[in-house]
N, C-alpha and C positions, 0 to 999 in steps of 0.2 A: 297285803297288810291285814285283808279280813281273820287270814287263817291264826298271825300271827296273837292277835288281840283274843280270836275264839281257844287259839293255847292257851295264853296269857291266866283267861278267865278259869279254863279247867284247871291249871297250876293253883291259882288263887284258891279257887273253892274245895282243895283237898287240902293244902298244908297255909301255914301262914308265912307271906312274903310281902314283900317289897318290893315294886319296880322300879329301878334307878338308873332306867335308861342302856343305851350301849356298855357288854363289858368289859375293863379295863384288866381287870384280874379276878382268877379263879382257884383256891387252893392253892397260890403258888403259881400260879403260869400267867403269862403274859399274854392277853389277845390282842392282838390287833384289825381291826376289822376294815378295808378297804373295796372299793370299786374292782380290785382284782381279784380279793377274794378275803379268808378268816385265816389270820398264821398266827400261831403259837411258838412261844419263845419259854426261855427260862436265865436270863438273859439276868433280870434283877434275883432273884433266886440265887445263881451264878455270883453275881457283883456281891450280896450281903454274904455269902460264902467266904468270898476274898476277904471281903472288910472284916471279920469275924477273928480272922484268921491273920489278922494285919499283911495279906498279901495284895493288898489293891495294886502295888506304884512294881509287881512283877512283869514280865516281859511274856506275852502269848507266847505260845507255842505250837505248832500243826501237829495232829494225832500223832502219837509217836512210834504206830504201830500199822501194819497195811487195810486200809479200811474193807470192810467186808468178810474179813479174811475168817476161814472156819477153822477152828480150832481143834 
């Protein structure tokens, strides 16, 4: 926690910020921070897409193409 707070202060003292705790979102991505570890999504990103686009109430789909695959 020392290290985190002695970043915190270097952050602070170069640019102007706010600390507001755990992040919940970043430009767009979704963190989620867990006991297992930090995963990123784009999940809401994804969903206002849909909604944008009036496709929310469409049916998923699996890749429609073989994943990995080199082109």
């Amino acid at each position: 926690m020392r290290l985190v707070a002695e970043f915190r202060e270097a952050l602070a003292s170069q640019f102007e910020m706010t600390d507001m705790g755990l992040m919940c979102y970043f430009l767009g991505i979704e963190v989620k921070q867990t006991e297992q570890g930090t995963f990123i999504s784009q999940r809401k990103y994804a969903g206002d897409i849909l909604e944008r686009f009036k496709m929310e109430s469409c049916k998923p789909m699996l890749t429609p193409v073989q994943e990995r695959l080199k082109l």
